[in-house]
C-alpha positions as CSV (number, residue, x, y, z in Angstrom):
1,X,73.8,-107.8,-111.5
2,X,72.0,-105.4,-114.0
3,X,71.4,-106.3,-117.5
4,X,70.9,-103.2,-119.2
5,X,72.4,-99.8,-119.1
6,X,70.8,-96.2,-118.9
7,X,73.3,-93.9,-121.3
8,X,72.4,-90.4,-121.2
9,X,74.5,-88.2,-123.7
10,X,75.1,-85.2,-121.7
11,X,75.7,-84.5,-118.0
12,X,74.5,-80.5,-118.0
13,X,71.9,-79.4,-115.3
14,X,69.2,-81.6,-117.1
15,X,70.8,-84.4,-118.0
16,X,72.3,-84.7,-114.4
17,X,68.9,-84.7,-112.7
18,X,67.7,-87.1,-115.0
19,X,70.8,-89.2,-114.1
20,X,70.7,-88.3,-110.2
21,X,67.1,-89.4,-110.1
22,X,67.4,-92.8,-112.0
23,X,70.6,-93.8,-109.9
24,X,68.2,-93.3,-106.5
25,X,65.9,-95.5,-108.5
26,X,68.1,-98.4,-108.6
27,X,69.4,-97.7,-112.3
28,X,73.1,-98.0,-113.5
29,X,74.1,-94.6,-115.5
30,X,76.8,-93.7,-117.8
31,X,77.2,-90.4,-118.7
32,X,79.1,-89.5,-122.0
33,X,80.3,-85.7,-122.6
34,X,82.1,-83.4,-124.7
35,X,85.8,-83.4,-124.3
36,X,85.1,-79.9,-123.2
37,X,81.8,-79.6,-121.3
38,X,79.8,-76.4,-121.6
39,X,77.8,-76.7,-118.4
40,X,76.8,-73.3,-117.6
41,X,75.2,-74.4,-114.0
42,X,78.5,-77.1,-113.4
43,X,77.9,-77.0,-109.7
44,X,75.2,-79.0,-110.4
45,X,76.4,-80.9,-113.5
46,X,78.1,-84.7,-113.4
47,X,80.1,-83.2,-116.3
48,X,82.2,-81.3,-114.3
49,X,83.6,-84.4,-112.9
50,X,86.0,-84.0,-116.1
51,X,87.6,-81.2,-114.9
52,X,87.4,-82.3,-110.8
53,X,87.9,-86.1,-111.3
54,X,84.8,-87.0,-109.3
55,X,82.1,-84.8,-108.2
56,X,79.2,-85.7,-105.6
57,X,75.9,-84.4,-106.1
58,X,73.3,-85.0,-103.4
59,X,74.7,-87.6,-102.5
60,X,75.6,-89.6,-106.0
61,X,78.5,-89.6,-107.1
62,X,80.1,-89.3,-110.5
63,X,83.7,-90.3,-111.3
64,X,85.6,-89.2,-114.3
65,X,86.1,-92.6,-116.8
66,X,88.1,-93.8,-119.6
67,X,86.2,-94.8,-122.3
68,X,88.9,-97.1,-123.3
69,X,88.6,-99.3,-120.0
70,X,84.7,-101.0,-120.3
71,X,85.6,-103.0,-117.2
72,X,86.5,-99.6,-115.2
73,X,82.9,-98.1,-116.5
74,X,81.0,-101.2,-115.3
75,X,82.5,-101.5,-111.8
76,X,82.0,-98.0,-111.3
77,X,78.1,-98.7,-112.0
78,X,78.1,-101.8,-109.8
79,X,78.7,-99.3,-107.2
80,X,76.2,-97.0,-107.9
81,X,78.8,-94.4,-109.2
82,X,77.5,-92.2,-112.5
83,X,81.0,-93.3,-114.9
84,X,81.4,-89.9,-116.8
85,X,83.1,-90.2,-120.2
86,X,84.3,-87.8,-122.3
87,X,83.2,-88.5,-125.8
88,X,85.5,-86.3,-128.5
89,X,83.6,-87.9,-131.4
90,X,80.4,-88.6,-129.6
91,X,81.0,-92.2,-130.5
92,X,80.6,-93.6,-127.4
93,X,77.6,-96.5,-129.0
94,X,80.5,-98.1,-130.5
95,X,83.4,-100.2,-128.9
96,X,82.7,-99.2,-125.2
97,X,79.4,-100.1,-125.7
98,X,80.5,-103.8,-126.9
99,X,83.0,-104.0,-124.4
100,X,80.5,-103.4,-121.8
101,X,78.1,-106.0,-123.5
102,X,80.5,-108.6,-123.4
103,X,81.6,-108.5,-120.0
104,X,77.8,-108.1,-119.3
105,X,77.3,-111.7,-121.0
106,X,80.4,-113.0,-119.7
107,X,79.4,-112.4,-116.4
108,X,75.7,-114.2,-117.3
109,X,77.8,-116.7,-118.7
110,X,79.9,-117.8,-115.8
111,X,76.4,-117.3,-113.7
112,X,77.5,-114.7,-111.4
């Protein structure tokens, strides 16, 4: 079990390399985006897994997420899936976060 988080704000071109290449690292990502993205290059973009539902980029996956289930988000990461988020207010630091963190300490908690 991981005990932190990479969050990249962003899943255009760069920030989906940057994601790609920290997932093959070993690295859970979350990826938080517009409501609309405006990925010019969304081919190779995890954003346009708001549109698709899930897109697979060389081999790493990235699922569309609601931001309102933290437990959905963190099992998708336990699998090594990029959890993309749409983010109307870009306030994604606030309650997903803590729900995130809690289950996160729960989980250290219970020892498991």
């Amino acid at each position: 079990m991981f005990s932190e988080i990479v969050i990249i704000k962003s899943g255009g071109d760069l920030g989906s390399a940057v994601a790609h290449r920290l997932v093959q690292s070993g690295f859970p990502v979350i990826i938080t985006e517009r409501e609309r993205p405006l990925s010019i290059r969304r081919k190779g973009s995890f954003s346009e897994a708001l549109y698709q539902g899930e897109v697979v980029i060389e081999g790493v996956v990235g699922k569309k997420a609601a931001k309102e289930n933290p437990k959905e988000v963190l099992e998708l990461c336990k699998k090594g899936i990029i959890p993309v988020i749409s983010d109307k207010g870009r306030t994604i630091s606030g309650a997903v976060l803590e729900g995130i963190s809690h289950l996160l300490n729960k989980k250290e908690r219970q020892g498991g």
